[in-house]
NUZAMAR-545438 format. One line per field, with one value per atom (N, C-alpha, C): residue number from 1; atom name; x, y, z. Coordinates in steps of 0.2 Angstrom, whole numbers, plus 5000, padded with zeros to 4 digits. Each point is the difference from the previous one (the first is absolute). Layout:
<seses>
pos	[NUM,...] $
site	[CA,...] $
xx	[X,...] $
yy	[Y,...] $
zz	[Z,...] $
</seses>
This chain:
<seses>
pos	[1,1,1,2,2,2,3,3,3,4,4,4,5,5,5,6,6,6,7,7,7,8,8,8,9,9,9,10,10,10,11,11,11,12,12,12,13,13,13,14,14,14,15,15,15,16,16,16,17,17,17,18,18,18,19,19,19,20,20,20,21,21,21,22,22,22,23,23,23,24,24,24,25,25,25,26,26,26,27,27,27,28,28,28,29,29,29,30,30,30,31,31,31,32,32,32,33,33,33,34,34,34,35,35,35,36,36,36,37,37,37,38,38,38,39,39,39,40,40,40,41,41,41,42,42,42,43,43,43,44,44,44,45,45,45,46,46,46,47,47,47,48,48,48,49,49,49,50,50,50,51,51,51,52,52,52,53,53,53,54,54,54,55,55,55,56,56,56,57,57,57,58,58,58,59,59,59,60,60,60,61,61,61,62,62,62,63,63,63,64,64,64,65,65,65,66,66,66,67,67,67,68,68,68,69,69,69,70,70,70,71,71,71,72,72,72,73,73,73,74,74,74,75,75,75,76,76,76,77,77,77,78,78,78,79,79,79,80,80,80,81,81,81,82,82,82,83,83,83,84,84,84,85,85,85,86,86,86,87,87,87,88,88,88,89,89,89,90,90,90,91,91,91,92,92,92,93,93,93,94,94,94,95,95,95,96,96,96,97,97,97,98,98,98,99,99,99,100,100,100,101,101,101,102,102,102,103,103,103,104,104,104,105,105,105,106,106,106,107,107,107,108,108,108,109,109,109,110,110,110,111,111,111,112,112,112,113,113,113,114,114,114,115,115,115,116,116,116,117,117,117,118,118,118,119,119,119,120,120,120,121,121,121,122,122,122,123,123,123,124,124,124,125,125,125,126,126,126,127,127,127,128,128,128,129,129,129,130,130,130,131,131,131,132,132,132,133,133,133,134,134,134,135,135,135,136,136,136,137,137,137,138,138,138,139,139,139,140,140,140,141,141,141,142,142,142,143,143,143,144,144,144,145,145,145,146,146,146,147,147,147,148,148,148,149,149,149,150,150,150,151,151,151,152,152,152,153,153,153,154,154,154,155,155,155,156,156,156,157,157,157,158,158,158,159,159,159,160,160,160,161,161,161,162,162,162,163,163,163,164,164,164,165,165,165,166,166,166,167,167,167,168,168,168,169,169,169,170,170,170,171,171,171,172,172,172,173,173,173,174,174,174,175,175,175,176,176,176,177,177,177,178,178,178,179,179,179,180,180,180,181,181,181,182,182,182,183,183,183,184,184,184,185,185,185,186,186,186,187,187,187,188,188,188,189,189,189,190,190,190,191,191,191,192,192,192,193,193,193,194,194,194,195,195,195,196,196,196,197,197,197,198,198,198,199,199,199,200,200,200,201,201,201,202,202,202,203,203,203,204,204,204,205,205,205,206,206,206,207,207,207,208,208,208,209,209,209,210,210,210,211,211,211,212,212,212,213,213,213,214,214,214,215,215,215,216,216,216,217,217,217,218,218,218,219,219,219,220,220,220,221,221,221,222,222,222,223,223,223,224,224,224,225,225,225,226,226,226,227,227,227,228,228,228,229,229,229,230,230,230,231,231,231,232,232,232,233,233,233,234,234,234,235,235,235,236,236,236,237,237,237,238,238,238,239,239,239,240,240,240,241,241,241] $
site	[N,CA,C,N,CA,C,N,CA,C,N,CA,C,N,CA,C,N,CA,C,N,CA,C,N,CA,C,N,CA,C,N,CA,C,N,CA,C,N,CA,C,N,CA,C,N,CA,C,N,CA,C,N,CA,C,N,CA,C,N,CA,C,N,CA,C,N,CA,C,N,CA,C,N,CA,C,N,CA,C,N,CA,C,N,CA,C,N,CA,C,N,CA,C,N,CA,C,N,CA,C,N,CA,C,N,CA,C,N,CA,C,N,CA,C,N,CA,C,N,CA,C,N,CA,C,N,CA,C,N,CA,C,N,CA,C,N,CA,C,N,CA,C,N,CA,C,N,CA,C,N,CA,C,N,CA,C,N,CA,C,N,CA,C,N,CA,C,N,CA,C,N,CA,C,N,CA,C,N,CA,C,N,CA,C,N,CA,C,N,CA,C,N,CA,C,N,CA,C,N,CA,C,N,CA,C,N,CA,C,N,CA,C,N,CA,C,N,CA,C,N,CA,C,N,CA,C,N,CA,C,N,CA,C,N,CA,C,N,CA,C,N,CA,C,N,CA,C,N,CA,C,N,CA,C,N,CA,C,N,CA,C,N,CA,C,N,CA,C,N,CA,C,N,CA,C,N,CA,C,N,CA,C,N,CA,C,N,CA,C,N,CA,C,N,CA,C,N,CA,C,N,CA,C,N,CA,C,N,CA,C,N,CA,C,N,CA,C,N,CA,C,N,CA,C,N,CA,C,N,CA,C,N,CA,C,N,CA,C,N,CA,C,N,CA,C,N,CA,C,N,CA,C,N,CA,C,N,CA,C,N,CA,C,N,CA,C,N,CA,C,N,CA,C,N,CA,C,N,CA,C,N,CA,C,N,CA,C,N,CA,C,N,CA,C,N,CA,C,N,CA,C,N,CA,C,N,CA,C,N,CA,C,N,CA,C,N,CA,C,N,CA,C,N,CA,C,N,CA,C,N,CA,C,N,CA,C,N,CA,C,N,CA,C,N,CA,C,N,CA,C,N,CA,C,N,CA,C,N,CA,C,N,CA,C,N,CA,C,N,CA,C,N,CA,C,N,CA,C,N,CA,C,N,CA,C,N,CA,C,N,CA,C,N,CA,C,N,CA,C,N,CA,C,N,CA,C,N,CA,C,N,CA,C,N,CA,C,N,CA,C,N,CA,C,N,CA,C,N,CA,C,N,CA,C,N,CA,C,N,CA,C,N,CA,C,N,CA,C,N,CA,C,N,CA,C,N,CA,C,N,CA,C,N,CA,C,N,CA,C,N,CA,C,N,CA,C,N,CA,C,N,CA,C,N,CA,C,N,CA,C,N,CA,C,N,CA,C,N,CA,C,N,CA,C,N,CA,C,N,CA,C,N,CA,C,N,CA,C,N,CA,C,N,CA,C,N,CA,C,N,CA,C,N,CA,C,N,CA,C,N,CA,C,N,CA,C,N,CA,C,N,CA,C,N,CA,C,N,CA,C,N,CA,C,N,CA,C,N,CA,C,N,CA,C,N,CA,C,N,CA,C,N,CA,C,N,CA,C,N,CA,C,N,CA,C,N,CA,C,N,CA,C,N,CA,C,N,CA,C,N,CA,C,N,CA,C,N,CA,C,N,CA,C,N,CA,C,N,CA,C,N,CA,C,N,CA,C,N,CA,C,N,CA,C,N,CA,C,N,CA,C,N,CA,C,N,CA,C,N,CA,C,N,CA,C,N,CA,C,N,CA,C,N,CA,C,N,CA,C,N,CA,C,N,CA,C,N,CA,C,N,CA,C,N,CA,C,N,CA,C,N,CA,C,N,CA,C,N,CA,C,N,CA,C,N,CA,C,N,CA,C,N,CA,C,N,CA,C,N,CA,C,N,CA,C,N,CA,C,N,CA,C] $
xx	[5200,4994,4996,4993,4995,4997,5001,4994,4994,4994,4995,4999,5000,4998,4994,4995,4993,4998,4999,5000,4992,4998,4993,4996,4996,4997,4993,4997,4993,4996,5004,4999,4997,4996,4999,4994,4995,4998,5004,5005,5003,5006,5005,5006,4998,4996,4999,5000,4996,4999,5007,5005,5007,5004,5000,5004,5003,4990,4998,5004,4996,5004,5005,5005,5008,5003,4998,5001,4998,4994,5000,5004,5002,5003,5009,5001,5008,5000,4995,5003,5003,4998,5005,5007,5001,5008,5005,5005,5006,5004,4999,5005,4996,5004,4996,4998,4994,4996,4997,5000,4996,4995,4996,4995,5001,5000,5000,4997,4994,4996,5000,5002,5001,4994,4998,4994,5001,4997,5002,4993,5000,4997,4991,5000,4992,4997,4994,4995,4997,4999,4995,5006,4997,5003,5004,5003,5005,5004,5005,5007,4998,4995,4999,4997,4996,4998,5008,5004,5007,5003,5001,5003,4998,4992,4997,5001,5000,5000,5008,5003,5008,5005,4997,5005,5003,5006,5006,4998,4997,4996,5007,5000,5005,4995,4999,4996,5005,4995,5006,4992,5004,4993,5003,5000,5002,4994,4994,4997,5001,5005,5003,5004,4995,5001,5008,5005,5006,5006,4998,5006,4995,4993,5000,5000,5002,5005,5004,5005,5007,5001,4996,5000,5003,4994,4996,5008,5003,5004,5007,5001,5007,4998,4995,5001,4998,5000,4999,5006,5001,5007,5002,4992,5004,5002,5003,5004,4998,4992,4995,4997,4995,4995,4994,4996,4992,4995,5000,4994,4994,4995,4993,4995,4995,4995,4995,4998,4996,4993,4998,4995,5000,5006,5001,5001,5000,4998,5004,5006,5004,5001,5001,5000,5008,4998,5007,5004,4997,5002,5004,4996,5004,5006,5000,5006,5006,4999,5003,5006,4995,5001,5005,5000,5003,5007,4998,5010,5001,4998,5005,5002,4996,5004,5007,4998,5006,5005,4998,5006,5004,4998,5000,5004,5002,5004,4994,4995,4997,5002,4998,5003,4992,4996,4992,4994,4993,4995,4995,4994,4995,4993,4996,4996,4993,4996,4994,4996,4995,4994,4994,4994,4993,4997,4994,4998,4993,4999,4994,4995,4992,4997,4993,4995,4998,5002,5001,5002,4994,5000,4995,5003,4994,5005,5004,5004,5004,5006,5000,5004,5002,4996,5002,5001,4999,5005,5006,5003,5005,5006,4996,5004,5001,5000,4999,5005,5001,5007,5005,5000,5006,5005,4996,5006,5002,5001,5004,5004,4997,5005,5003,5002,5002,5007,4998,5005,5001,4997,5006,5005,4998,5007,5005,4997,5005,4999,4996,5000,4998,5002,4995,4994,4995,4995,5002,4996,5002,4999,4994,4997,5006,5005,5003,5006,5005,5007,5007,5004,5003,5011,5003,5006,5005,5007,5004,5003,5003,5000,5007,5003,5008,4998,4995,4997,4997,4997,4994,5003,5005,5005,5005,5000,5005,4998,4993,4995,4998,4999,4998,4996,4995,4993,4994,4997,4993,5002,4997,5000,4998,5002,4996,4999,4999,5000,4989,5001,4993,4996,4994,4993,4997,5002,4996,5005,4997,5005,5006,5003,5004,5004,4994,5003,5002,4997,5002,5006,5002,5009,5004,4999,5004,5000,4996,5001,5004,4999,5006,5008,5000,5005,5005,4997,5001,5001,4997,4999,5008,5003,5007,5004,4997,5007,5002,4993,5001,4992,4999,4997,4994,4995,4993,4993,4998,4993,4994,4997,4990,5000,4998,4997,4992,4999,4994,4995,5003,4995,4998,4991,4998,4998,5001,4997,4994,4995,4996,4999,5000,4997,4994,4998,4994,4999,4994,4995,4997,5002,4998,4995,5009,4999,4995,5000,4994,4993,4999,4995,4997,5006,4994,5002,5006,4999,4995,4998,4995,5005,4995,5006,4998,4997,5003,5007,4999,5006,5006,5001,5003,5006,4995,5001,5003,4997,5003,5007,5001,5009,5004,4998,5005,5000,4993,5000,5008,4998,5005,5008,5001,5007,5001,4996,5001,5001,4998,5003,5004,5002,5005,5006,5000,5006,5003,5006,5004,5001,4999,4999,4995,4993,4996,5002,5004,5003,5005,5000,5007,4995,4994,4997,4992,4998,4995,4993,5000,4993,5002,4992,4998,4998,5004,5001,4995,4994,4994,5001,5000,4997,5006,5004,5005,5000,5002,4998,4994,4995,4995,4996,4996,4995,4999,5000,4998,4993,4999,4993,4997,4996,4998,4999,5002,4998,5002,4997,5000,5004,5006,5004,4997,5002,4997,5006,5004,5007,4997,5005,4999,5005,4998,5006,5004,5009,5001,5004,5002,5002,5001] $
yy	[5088,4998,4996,5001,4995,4994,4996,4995,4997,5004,4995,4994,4994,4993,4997,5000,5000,4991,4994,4993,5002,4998,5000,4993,4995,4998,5001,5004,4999,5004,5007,5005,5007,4999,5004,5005,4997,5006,5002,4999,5005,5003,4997,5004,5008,5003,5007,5003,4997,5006,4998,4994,5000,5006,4999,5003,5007,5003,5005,5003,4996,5002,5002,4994,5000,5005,5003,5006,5006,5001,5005,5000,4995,4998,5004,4997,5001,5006,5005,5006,5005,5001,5005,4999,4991,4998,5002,5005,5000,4998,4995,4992,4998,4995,4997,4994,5000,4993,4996,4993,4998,4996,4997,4995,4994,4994,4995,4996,4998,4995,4994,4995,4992,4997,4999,4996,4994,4994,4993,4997,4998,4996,5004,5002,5007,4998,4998,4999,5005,5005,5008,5006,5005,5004,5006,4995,5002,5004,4995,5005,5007,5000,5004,5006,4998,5007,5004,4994,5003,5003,5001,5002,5007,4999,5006,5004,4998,5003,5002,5000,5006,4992,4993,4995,4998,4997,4995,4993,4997,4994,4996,4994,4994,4993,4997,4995,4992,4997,4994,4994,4994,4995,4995,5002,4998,4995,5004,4997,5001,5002,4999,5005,5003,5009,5000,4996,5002,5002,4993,5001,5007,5003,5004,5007,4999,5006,5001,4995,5001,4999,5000,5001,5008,5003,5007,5004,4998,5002,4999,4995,4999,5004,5003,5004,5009,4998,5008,5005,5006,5005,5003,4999,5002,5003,5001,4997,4999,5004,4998,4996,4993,4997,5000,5002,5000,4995,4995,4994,5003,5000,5002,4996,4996,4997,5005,4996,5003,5002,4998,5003,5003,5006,5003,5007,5004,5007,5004,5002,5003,5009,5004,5009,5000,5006,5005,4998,5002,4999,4993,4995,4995,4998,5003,5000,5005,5005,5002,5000,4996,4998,4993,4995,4995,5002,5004,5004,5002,5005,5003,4993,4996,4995,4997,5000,4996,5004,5006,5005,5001,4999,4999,4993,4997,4993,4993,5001,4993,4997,4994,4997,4997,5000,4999,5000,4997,5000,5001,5000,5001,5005,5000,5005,4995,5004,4998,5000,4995,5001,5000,5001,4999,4998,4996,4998,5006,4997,5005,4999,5004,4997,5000,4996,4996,4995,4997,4992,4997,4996,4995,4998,4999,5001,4994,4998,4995,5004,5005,5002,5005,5003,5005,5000,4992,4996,4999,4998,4999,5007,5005,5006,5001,4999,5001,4996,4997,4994,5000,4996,5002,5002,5007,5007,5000,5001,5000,4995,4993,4996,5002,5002,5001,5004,5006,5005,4999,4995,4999,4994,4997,4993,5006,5007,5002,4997,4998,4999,5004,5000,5006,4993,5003,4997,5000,4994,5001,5006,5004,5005,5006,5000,5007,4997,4999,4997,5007,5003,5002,4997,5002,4998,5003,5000,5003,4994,5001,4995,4996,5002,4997,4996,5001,4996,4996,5001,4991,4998,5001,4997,4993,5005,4995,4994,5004,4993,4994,5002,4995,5000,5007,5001,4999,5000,4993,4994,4996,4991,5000,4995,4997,4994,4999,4993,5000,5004,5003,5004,4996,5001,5008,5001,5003,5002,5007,5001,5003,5001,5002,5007,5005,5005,4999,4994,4999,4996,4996,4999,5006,5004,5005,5005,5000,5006,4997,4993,4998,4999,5000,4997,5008,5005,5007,5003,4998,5003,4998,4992,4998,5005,5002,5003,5007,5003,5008,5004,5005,5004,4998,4997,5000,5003,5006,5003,4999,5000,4998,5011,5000,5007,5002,5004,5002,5002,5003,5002,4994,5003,4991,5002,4994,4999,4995,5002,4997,4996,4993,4996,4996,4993,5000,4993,5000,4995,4997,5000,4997,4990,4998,4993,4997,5006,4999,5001,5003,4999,4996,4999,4994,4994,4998,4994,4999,4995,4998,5000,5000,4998,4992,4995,4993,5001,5005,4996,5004,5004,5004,4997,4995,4996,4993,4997,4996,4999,5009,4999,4999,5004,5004,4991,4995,4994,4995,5004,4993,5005,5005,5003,4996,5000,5000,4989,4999,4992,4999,5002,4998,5003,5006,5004,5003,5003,5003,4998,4992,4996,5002,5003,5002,5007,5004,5005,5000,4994,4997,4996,5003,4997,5005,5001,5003,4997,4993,4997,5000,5003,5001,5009,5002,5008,5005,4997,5001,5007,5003,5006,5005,4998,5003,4999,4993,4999,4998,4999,4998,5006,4996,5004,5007,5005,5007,5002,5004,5000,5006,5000,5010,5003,5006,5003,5009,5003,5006,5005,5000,5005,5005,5006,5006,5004,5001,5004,5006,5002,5006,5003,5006,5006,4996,4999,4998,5002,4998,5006,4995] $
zz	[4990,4997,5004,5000,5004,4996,4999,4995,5006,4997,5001,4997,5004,4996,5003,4993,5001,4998,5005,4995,5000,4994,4998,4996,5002,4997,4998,4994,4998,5005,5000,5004,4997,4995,4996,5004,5005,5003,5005,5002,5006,4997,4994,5000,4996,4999,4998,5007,5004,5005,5005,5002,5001,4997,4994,4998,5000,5001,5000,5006,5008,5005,5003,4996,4999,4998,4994,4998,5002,5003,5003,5008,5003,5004,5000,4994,4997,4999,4999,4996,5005,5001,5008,5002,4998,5001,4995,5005,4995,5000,4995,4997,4994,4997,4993,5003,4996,5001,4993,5001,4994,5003,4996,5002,4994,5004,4996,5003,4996,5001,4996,5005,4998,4998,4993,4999,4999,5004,5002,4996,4992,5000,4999,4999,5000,4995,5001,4992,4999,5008,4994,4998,5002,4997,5006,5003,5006,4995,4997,4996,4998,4997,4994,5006,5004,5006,5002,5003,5003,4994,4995,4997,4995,5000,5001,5006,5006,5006,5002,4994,5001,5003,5002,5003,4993,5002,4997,4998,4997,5001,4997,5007,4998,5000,4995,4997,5006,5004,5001,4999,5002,4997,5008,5004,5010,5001,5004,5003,5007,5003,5006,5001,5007,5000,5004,5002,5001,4994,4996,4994,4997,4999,4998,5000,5008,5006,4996,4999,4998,4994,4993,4996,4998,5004,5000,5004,5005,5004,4994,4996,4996,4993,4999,4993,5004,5006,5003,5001,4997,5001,5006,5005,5006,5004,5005,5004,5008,5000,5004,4996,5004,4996,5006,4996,5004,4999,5003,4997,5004,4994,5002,4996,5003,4995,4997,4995,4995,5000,5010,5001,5007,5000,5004,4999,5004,5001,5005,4997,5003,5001,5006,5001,4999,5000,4999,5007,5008,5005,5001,4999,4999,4997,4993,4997,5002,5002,5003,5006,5004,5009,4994,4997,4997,4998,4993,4999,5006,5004,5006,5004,5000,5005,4995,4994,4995,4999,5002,5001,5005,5006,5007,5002,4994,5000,5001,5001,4999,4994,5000,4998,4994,5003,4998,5005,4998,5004,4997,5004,4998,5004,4998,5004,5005,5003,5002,4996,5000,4993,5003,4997,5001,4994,5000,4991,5000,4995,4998,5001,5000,5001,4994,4999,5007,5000,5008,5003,5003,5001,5004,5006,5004,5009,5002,4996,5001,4998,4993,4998,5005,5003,5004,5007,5001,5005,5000,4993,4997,5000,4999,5001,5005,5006,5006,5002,4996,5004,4995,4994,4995,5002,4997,4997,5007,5007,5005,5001,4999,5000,4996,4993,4995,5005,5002,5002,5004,5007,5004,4999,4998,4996,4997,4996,4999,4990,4997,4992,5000,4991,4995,4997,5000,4995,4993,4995,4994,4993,5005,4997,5000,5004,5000,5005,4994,5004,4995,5005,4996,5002,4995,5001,4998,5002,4997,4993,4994,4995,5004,5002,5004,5004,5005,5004,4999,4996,4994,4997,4996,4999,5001,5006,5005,5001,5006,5000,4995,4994,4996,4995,5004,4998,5004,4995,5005,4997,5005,5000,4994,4996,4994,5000,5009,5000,5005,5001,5002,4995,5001,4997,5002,5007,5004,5005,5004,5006,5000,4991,4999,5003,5000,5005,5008,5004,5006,5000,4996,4999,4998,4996,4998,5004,5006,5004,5006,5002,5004,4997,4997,4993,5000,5000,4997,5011,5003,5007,5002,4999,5002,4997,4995,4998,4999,5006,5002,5002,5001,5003,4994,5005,4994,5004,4997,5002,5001,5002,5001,4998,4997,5000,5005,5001,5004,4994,4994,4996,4998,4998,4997,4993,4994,4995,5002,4992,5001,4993,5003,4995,5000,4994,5000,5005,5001,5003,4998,4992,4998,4999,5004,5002,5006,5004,5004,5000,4992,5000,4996,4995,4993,5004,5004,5005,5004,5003,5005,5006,5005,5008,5000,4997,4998,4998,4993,4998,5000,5005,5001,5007,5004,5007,4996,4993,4998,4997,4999,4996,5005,5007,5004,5004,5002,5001,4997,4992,4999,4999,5000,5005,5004,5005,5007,5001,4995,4999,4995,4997,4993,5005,5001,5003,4994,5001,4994,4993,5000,4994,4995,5002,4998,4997,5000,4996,4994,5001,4993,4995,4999,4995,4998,4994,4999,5003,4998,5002,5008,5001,5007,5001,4996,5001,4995,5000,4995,5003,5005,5003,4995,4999,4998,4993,4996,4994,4997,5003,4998,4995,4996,4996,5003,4995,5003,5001,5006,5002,4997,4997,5001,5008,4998,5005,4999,5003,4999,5007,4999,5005,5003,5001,5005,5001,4998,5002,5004,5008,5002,5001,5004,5000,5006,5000,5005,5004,5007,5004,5007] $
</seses>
């Protein structure tokens, strides 16, 4: 069996059309799949969308998207685990090319991304450099990491000692311990953050990274972009390929 594990905070306009994706994504496979989507703390009407929209909804009160990785990942059946965020957009192709490779003995991995648009040319600067690095270091992003459950296992999990960046220790952490993939196919997710951000304050988070160092990861304050107040914004999901 596959479990999809969706961490969701206060996602009530993107997890319909995720879920939607997902599923249209999954039908083709012949395997069993579920969806469970980890609600971490959601004041609208996140749960009640995901469980209208055919998901498993695990209620947690985190705050802190590792442990609610791994919430999501110890009530899931199985035996592949799929982490996807709640404002991503996954194909058939994709999923595909992933179990074949999990079939094929990998061990886990992740694919190539692109966000959605529209971005501001800052954001589209960003894209330009990221997601490469991203794939040549050889990590999966946090939007689209998959695993065998024997192998996350092993490891630990994700850190639950990180705020942030979770998926770039579990892709080294998971690479030691056997063959891990960068896919060629790309999902798409959102840009969001680059666009209700400013490029101030966008240069002010990654400023104070670049002085705190890894300590600035083992704590929420600082990490507004990630737990800060939700911003409106209006997605744009495309066909992706």
């Amino acid at each position: 069996m596959i479990s999809f594990i969706i961490p969701a905070y206060n996602e009530q306009a993107n997890i319909g059309r995720t879920l939607q994706a997902l599923q249209q994504a999954a039908q083709p496979l012949d395997i069993a799949c579920e969806i469970l989507v980890v609600d971490d703390a959601s004041t609208d009407r996140t749960a009640s969308l995901a469980a209208a929209g055919g998901a498993r909804v695990l209620t947690v009160r985190k705050r802190h998207i590792a442990a609610t990785r791994n919430a999501g990942a110890h009530a899931a059946q199985g035996e592949y685990l799929f982490f996807i965020d709640a404002d991503t957009w996954v194909n058939a192709p994709l999923l595909h090319a992933a179990i074949h490779a999990l079939q094929q003995g990998a061990i886990g991995g992740g694919s190539r991304f692109r966000f959605d648009r529209p971005l501001p040319w800052y954001g589209k600067i960003a894209e330009i450099i990221v997601p490469p690095l991203y794939s040549l270091a050889g990590l999966a992003s946090g939007s689209f990491l998959f695993c065998t459950r024997s192998a996350f296992e092993a490891v630990g999990g994700f850190d639950e000692r990180r705020y942030a960046s979770e998926e770039v220790w579990l892709s080294l952490a998971l690479r030691k311990r056997g063959r891990f993939v960068i896919l060629r196919e790309r999902v798409i997710t959102s840009g969001r953050k680059l666009r209700v951000y400013s490029l101030r304050e966008t240069f002010r988070l990654f400023g104070y990274l670049l002085r705190t160092g890894p300590r600035a990861l083992r704590q929420r304050e600082g990490l507004e972009f990630w737990y800060g107040e939700r911003r409106t914004d209006t997605p744009k999901p495309e066909e992706s390929g």
